[in-house]
N, C-alpha and C positions, 0 to 999 in steps of 0.2 A: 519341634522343628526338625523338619527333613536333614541329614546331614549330607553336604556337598559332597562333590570327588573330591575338592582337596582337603575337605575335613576327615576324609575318609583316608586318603594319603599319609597325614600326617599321623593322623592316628593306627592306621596299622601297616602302613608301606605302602607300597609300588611291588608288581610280578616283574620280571623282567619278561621285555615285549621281545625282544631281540637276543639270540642268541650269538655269541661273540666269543673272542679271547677268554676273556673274565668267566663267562660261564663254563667254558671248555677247562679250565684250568682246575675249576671247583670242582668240577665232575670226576675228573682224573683222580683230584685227591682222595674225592669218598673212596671212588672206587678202590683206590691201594688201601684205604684205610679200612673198607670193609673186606676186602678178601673173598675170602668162599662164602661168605653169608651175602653175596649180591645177587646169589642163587637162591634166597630164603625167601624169607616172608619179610617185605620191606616198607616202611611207610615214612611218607613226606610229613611231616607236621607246619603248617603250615605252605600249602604247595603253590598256592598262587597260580597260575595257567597252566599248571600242570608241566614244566619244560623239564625239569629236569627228572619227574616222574615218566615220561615218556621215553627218555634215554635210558633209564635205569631197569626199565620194564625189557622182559626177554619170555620165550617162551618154557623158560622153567625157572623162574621166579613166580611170587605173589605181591603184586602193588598195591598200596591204597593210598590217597591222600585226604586231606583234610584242610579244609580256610575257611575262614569265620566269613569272609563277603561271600553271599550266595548268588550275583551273576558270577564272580569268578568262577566258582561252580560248575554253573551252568555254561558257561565256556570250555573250561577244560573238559568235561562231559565227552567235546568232539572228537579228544583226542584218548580218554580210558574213560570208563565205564564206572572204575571205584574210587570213586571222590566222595566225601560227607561234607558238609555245613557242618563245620561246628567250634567250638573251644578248645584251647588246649591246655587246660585247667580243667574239662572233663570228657577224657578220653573214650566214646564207646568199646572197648576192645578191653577182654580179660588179660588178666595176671599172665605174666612169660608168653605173649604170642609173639613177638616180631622179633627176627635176627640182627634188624638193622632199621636205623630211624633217624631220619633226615630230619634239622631245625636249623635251617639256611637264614638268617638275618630275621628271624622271628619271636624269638624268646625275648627283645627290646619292646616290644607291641603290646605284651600279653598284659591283663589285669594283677594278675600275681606271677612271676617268674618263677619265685620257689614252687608253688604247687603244677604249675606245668610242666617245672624238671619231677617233683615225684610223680607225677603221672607218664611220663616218660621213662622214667625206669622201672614204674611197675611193669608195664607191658613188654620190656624189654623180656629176652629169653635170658637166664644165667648166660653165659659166652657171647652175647647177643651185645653191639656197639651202639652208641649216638657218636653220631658225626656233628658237629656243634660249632657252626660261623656266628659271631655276635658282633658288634661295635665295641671297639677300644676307646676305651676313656684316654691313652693317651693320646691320640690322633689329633694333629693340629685341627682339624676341623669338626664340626657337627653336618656331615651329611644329609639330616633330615629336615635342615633350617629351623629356625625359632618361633617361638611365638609372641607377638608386638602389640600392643595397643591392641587386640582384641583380634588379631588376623594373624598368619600365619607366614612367614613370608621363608620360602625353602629355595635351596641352595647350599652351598659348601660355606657355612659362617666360620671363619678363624679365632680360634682359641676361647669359643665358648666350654668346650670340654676342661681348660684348665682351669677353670673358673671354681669357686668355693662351689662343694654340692647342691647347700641349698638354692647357692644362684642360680647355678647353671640347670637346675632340673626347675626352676621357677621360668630359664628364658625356654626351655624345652621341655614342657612337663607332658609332653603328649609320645616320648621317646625315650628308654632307658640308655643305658652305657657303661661298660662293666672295666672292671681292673680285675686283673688276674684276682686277686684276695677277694673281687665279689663272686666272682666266680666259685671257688672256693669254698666260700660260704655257702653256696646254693647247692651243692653236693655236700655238704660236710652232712656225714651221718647218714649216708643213705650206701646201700650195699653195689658201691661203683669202683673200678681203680683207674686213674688216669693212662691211659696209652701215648695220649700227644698232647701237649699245650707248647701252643705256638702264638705267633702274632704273624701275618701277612699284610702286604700292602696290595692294593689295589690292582688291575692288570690296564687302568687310562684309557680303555679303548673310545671315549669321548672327546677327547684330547689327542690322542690318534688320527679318527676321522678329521679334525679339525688340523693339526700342524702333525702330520705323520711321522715328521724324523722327531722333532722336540719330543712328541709323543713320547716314541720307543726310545730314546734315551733317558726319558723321564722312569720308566716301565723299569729297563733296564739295570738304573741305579738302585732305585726304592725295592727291587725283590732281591738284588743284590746283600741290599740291607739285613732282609731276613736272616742271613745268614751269622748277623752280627749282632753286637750287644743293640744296637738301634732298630733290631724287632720289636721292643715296645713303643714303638712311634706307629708301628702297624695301623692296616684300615683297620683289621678284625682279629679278634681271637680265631682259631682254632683247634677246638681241642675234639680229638678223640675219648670217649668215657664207656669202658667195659664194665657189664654188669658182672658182680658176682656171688 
């Protein structure tokens, strides 16, 4: 059976179509977080339309990206030239090529997590980063909705993430969701040292457009938060992982 777009959503995301707040804010961060390797050889893993490979690309850098949907592909196409089709659980690309390597809300989608972080840090150079946004298991909500009686029905559901594991990956099993100790785990014994582990909230620009001031006071409070013990209520992890 053909799978829809929104089976095809559920199971490996949405690109973002719209470049906004939220995405200017991520960008910012790799870039502090990579340094002078932005100048390297840099790849998206999972890049979805290409947006933020496009910004990241310069005339003395090397881009590539990679995403398993092959019209995304062929979309992004219009905007670089080095995009593959593919897994990211098997990386075309040799041992220590890339400086720097992008996995934006992607590692939740994959068939196996753990083998897409070792292939991620095989290809990493020694000195060479991943930049690593995921979904926090503590987050009041499941951003990618649930799945119901045989359908799929998406939206921000509240507190299925605090739910017992096996529940909560039986009402979302098409979605992972990580705790810092899973995270943890998915590095543990592989030749990385942590730079950053953080938790962040959201940047609401949907709730923005919609009631602008609630918005930005909503935005406001909740990044405020990062700076407190209430960063683990974050959308998303963050972590920086240096290979060494």
């Amino acid at each position: 059976m053909t799978a829809t777009h929104s089976d095809k959503a559920a199971l490996r995301g949405e690109p973002s179509y719209v470049w906004r707040a939220g995405q200017q804010r991520r960008l910012q961060m790799i870039l502090e977080a990579a340094g002078e390797r932005s100048q390297g050889k840099i790849f998206e893993n999972g890049c979805g339309l290409g947006s933020y490979m496009y910004r990241l690309t310069t005339s003395e850098n090397y881009t590539v990206g990679l995403d398993v949907e092959f019209e995304r592909t062929l979309e992004a196409h219009q905007q670089n030239e080095r995009i593959l089709c593919g897994v990211g659980e098997h990386l075309p690309f040799e041992n220590d090529f890339f400086d720097l390597i992008l996995s934006n809300e992607v590692i939740e989608h994959v068939q196996s997590d753990k083998q897409a972080v070792q292939e991620i840090v095989r290809t990493l150079k020694p000195g060479g980063r991943l930049v690593l946004f995921c979904p926090n298991r503590g987050y009041g909500f499941e951003t990618h909705g649930i799945f119901w009686h045989g359908e799929y029905h998406f939206g921000n559901i509240p507190f299925v993430n605090y739910l017992p594991r096996k529940l909560r990956d039986k009402l979302a099993p098409h979605v992972n969701v990580y705790t810092r100790r899973d995270l943890n785990r998915l590095f543990a014994g592989l030749p990385v040292k942590i730079i950053t582990r953080r938790t962040i909230f959201g940047a609401y620009d949907n709730i923005i457009q919609r009631k602008p001031a609630l918005g930005k006071i909503l935005r406001a409070v909740l990044q405020f938060f990062e700076k407190t013990p209430l960063q683990v209520l974050g959308l998303s992890h963050f972590w920086v992982v240096e290979k060494i």
